[in-house]
C-alpha positions in Angstrom: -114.3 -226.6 27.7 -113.3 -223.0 26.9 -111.6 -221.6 23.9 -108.0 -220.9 24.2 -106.8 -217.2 23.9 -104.4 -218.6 21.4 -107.4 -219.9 19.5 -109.2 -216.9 19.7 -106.2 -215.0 18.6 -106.2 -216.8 15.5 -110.0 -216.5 14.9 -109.2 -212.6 15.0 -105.9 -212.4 13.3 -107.5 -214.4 10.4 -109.8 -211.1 9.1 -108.3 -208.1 8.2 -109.5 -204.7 9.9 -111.1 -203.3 6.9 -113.1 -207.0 7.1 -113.9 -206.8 10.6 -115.5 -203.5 10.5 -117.5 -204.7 7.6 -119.5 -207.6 10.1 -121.3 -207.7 12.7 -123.7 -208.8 15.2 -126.9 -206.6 14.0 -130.0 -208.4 14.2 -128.2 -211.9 15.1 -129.7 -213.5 18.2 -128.9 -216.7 20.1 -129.9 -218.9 23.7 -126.4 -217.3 24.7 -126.3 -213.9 23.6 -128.7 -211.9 25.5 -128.6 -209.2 23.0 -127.2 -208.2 19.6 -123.6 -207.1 19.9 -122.2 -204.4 17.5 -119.0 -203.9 16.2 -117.3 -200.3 16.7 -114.7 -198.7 15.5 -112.1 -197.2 17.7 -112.7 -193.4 15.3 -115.7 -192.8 17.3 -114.0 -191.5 20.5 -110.6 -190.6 18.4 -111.1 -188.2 16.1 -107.7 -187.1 14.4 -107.3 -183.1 14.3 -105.8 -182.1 11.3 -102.5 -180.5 12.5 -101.0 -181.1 15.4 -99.3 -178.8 17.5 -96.1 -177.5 17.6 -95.5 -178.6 21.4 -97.0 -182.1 20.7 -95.0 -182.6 17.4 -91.5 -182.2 19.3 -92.5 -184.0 22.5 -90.8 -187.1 23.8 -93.6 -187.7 25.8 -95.3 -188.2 22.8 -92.7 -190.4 20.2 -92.9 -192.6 23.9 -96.8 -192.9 23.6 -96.5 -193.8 20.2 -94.9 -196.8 20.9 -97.0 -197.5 23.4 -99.8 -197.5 21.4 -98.0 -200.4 19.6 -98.1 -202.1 22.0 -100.2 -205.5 22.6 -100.7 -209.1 21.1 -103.1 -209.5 18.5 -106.2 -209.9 20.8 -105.6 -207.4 22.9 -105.1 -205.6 19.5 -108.5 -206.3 17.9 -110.2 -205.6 21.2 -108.9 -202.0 20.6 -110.3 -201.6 17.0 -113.7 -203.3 17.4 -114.1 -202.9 21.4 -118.1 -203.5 20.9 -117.3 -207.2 19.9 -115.8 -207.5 22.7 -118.4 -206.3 25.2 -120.6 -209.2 26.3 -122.1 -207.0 28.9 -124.1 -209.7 31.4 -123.5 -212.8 30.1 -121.2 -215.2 31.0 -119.7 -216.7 28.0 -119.8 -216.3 24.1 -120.0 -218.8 21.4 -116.6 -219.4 19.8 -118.5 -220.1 16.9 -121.0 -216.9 17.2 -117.7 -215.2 17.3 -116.2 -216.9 14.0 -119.3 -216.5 12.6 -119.3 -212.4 13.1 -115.6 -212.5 11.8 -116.2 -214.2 8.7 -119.4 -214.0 7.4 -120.6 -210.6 5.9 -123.8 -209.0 6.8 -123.8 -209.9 10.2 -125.5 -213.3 9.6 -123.6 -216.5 10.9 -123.6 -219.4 8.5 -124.9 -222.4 10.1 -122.4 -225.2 9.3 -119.8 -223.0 10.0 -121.5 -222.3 13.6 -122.1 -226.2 14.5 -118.6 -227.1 13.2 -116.7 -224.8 15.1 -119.4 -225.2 18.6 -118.6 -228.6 18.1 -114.9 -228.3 19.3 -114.5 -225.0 20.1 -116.9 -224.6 22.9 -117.0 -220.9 24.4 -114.8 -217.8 25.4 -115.0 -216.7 28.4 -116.0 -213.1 29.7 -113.3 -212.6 31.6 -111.0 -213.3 29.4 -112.4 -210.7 26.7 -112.9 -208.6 29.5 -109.4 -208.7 30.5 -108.3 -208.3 26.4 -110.8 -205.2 26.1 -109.1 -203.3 29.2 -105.7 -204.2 28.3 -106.4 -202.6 24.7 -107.7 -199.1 26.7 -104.2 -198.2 27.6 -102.9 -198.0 24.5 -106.2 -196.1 22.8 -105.5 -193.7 25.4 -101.8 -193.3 24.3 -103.3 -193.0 20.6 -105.6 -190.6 21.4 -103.4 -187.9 22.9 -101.8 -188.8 19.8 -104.0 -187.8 17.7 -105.5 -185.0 19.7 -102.5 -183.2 21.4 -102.4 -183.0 25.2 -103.4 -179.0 25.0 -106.4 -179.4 22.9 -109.6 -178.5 24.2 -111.4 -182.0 23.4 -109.0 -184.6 24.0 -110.5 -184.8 27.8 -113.8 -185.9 26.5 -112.0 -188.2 24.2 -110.1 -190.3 26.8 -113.6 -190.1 29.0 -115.5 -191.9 26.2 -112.9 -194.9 25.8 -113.6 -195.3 29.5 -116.9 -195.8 28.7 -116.4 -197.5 25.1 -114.4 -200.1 26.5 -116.2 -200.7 29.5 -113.0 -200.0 32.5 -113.6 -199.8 36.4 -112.7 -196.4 37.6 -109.6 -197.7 39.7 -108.6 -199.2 36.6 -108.8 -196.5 34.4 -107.6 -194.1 36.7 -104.6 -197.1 36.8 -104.1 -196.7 33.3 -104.3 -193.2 33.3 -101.2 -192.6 35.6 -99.2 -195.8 33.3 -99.3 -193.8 30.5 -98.8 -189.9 32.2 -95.6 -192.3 33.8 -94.4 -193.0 30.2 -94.6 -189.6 28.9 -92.6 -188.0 31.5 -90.1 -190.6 31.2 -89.9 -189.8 27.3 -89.7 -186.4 28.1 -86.7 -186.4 30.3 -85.2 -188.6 27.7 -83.8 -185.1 26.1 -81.7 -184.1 28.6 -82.5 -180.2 27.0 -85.3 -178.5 29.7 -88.1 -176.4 28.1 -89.9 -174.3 30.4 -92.9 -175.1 27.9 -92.6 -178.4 29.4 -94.0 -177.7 32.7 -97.4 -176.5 31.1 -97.2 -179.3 28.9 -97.4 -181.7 31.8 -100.3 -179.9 33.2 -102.3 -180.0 29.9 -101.3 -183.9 30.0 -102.8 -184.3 33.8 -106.1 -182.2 33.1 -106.5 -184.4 29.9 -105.9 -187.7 31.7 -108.5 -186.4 34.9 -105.7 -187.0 37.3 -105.7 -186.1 40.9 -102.6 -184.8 42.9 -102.4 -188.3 44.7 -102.2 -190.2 41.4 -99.6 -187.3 39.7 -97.5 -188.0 42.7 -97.6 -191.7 42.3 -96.9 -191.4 38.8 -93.8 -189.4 39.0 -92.5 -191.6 41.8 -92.5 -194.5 39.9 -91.3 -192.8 36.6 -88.6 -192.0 38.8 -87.6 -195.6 39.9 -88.0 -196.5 35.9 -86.3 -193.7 34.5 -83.1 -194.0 37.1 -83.3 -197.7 36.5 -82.9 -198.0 32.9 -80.0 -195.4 33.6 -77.9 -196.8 35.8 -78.1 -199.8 33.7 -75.6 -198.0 31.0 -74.3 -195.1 32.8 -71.4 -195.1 35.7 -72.2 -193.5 38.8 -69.5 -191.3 38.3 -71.3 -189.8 35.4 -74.4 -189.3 36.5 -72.3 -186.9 39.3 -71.1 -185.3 36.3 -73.3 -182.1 36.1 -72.4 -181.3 32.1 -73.1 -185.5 31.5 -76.5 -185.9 29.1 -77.8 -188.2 31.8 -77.1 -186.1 34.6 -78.8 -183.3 32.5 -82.1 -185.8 31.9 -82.1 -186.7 36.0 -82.1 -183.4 37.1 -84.8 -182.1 34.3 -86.7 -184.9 36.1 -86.5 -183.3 39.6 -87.0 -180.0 38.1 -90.4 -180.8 36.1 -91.5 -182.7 39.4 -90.8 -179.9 42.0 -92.5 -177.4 39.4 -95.7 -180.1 38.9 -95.9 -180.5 42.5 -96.0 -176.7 43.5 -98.0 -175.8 40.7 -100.4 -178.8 41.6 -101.6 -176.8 44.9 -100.1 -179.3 47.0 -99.8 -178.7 51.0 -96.6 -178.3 52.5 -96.3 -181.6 54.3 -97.6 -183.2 50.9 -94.9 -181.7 49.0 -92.2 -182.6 51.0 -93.4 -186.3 51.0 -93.7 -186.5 46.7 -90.6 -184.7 46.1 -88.6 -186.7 48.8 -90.0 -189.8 47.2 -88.7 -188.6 43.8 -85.4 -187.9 45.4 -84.8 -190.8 46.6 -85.3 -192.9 43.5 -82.6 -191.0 42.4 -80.4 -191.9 45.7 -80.0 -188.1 46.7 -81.7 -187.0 49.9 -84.5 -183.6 49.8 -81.6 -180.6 50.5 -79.8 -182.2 47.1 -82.9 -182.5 44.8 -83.7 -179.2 45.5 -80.0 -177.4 44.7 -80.6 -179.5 41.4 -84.0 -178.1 41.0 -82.3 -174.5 41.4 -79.5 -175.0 39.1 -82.6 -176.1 36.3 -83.9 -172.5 37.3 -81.9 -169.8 37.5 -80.9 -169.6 33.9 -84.0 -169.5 32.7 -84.9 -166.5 35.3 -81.3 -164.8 34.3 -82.3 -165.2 30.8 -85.6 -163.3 31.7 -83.5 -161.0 33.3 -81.3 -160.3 30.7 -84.2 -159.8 28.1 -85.3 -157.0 30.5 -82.7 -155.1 29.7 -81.9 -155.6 26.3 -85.8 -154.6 25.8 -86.1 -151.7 28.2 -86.6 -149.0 25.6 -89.0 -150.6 24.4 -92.6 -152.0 25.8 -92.4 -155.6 25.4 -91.1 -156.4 28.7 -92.8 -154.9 32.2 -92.0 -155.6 35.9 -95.0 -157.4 36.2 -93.2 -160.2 33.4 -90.1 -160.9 35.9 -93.5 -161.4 38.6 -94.5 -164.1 36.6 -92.1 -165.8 35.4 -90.0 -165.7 38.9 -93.3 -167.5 40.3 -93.6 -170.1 37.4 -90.2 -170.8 37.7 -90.3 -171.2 41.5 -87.6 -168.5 42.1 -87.0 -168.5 45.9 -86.7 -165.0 47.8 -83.5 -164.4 48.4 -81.6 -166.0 45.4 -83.9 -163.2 43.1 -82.8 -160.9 45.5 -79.1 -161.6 45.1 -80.2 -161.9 40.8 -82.0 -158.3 40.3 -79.0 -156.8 42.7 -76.4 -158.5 40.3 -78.7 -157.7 37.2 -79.1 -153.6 38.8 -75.1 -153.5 39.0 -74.6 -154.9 35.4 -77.0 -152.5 33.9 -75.2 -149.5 35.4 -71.7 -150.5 34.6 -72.9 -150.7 31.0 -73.7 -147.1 31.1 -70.4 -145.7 32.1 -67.8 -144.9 30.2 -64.1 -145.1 31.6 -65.3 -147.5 33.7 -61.6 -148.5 34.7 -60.4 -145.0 35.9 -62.8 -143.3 38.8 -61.6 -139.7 38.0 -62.5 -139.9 34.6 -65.4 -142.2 34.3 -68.6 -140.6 33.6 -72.4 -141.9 32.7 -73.4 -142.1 29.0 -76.6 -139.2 28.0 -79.1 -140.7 29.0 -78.2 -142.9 31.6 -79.9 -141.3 34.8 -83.6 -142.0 33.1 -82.2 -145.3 31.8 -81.2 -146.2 35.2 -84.6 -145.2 37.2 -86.6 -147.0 34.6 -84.9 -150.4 35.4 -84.1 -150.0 38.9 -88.3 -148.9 39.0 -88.7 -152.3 37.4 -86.8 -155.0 39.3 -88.1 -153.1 42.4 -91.9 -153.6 41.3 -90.7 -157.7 40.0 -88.9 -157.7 43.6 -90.7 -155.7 46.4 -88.2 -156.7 49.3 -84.6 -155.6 47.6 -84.2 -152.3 48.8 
């Protein structure tokens, strides 16, 4: 006869967890334990910095891992804060009563009449099905600790890595639960329909910090997709969502956006690209050609905003040709639609130095105008080799 989760649930839910981090196995020995267990507690792999950061604080990635975290019946709950009880490591059952005993009797000893009472009727957990509560509470101690840490610190990557170990998870199912929970952030983070470029680094801290590969990103995104468009649709007409100006409409195509960026950025092949973003696309019911336009319609105002900057900072050093470089290639700026941006931008910038503009005869530059001119027209040559 084995105990009943629902038994064992109550067995845990009965101590507090200030009173199970006070017991323990330590020294306790027994024809079916083949060595002492010891309780841990979930702080050792998830130390708390003391401020977070400012891209982790207004994240919806992040308010979506908290309640993920959350998430979890009480067993799969008490796995998470003492995951050593849990770990039987060879053997192939536990003693309900051992495990009452550890629970509520301090100093690690097990009370005898409360041991034959409870062995009498309770007879034993099985492995597997601690095994299977221990795992299930991973996921969300990985939510918690990018929580705690921030996806761009410099530690949270050996944080996840230890709960791996702590709680004792297969690789395939770690790496499983590793592209569940990059799959809720992004979803949260679409949630805002506003785009941030800082998002796209954001995402990359996320997928260094969770270990993934591009195979697994690519899965994840796909099936954030299907989610995300799901739990859309659900509310929102399909009228709206062809809206471009509609909050949803926004949220879909910050999706396609931050996906085309992560893929491109990711290193991905040509051929591999074109498979993960069509995927993405189609979750969405648009085909590649569509995705894309949306992609570029995320883009450009964020590179005409760059633009813009350039000139309003062109006396001065804080903005260099090398700057539009960069950010043309971060934002994934094609060719000939930066072409057709630094022409447009050249033309603005000289009509802004002439005075009279509206009669030919009279219109003349303002002083200094000629050097002004060189200097900027030097400088979207340099960010744009091919114009001229």
């Amino acid at each position: 006869m084995r105990f009943q989760a629902s038994a064992l649930t109550c067995l845990i839910g009965a101590a507090s967890i200030d009173s199970l981090a006070a017991f323990g196995f330590a020294g306790q020995r027994s024809s079916f334990v083949a060595a002492p267990l010891r309780m841990q507690s979930v702080a050792q792999f998830t130390p708390v910095r003391s401020t977070f950061s400012m891209l982790a604080d207004g994240s919806g990635g992040i308010e979506e891992l908290k309640q993920m975290a959350k998430e979890g019946n009480k067993l799969t709950l008490s796995a998470q804060k003492s995951p050593g009880l849990f770990k039987a490591g060879g053997m192939a059952v536990i003693p309900a009563a051992a495990l009452l005993g550890a629970v509520i009797v301090p100093g690690g000893a097990i009370a005898a009449g409360a041991v034959g009472a409870v062995g009498a009727s309770a007879g034993f957990i099985g492995k597997n099905r601690l095994d299977a509560a221990t795992q299930a509470a991973a996921k969300p101690t990985i939510a918690q600790a990018i929580i705690d840490n921030g996806v761009d610190s410099a530690e949270v990557a050996g944080v996840i890595s230890n709960i791996k170990e702590t709680f004792n998870v297969q690789d395939e199912d770690f790496a499983n639960m590793c592209e569940d929970v990059y799959k809720r952030y992004i979803i949260g983070m679409v949630k805002t329909p506003i785009t941030m470029t800082s998002e796209m680094k954001e995402l990359t801290n996320l997928r260094n910090a969770l270990g993934m590969e591009n195979l697994a990103v690519g899965e994840a995104h796909a099936a954030a997709a299907k989610e995300f468009y799901r739990q859309t649709s659900i509310f929102t007409p399909l009228e709206d969502l062809e809206d471009p100006d509609h909050p949803d409409r926004m949220s879909i195509d910050k999706f396609l956006f931050l996906s085309e960026r992560t893929f491109c950025q990711g290193g991905e092949t040509k051929q591999a690209f074109k498979y993960e973003m069509s995927r993405v696309a189609k979750a969405f019911n648009i085909n590649m050609n569509e995705a894309l336009e949306r992609v570029a319609e995320v883009a450009e105002p964020f590179y005409q905003k760059a633009l813009d900057s350039t000139r309003g900072k062109l006396d001065t050093d804080a903005v260099s040709a090398d700057m539009l470089l960069r950010a043309r290639n971060s934002l994934g700026i094609d060719e000939l639609t930066s072409r057709d941006m630094h022409m447009s931008a050249f033309a603005d910038e000289v009509k802004s130095l002439l005075v009279g503009a509206d009669d030919a005869a009279t219109a003349r530059f303002v002083d200094g105008a000629e050097a002004r001119v060189s200097v900027y027209m030097i400088m979207l040559i340099i960010g744009h080799p091919w114009i001229w």
